[in-house]
N, C-alpha and C positions, 0 to 999 in steps of 0.2 A: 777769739783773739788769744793768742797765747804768748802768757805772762812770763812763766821760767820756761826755762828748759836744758836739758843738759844734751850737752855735745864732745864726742873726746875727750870724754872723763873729766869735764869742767865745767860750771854751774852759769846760768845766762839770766838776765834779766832785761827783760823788754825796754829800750832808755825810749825817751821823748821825743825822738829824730825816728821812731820805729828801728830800729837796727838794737841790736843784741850788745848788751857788756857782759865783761866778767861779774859774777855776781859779788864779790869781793872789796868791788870800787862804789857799791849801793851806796846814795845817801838820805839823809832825814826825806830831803824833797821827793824823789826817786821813790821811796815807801809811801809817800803820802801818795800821789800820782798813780801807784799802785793799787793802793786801798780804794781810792776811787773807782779808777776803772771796775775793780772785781763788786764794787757795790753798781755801777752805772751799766755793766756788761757782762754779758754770756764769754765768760773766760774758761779757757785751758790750760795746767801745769804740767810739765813731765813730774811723775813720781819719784821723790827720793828715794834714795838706797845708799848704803854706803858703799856696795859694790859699783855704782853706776859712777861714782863720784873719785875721784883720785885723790886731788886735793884736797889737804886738812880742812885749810881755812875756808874753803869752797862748802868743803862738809857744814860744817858748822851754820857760815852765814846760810845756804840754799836751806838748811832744817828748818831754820828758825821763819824765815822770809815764807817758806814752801808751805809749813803748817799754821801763822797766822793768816795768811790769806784763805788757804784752803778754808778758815772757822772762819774767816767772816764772809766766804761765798755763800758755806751753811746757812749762815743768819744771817743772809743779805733781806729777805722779807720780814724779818723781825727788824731789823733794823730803820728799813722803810716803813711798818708799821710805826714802829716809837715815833718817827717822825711826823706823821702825820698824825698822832694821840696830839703830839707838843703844839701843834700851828691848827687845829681842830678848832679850840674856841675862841682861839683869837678868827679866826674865817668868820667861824660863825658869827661873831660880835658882828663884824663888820658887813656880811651877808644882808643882816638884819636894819644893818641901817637905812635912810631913806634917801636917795641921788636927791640933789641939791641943785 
């Protein structure tokens, strides 16, 4: 599935209808729904550049959007690990109980 992407020297981001915005008009929700996905799915970005990209403000947002998803696709297993260290003994606790 792929998250950004740049088209005609303008920066895209995958909205919630699957269809493509300007990366520009991101919002809070729009990054959370993001970060999901790239922790829940095998995603793809187009690679920034500043030659790829035209627009200033396009530059700017697509970096910043393009390289923390990019670090938390890295550490999407570390991520998943922490979470299951944190719900680990609460399981267990209750593993251990006896059905009633």
């Amino acid at each position: 599935m792929k998250l950004l992407k740049i088209e005609e020297t303008l920066g895209y981001y995958l909205n919630k209808e699957s269809g493509y915005t300007e990366i520009d008009k991101i919002t809070k929700e729009d990054l959370m729904r993001l970060a999901d996905l790239t922790l829940e799915n095998e995603v793809i970005f187009d690679e920034y550049s500043d030659e790829s990209i035209k627009n200033h403000a396009h530059q700017i947002v697509y970096k910043s959007v393009f390289s923390n998803l990019k670090n938390l696709e890295n550490r999407r297993q570390e991520f998943k690990d922490e979470v299951s260290r944190l719900f680990l003994s609460e399981y267990e606790r209750y593993k251990e109980k006896p059905s009633k």
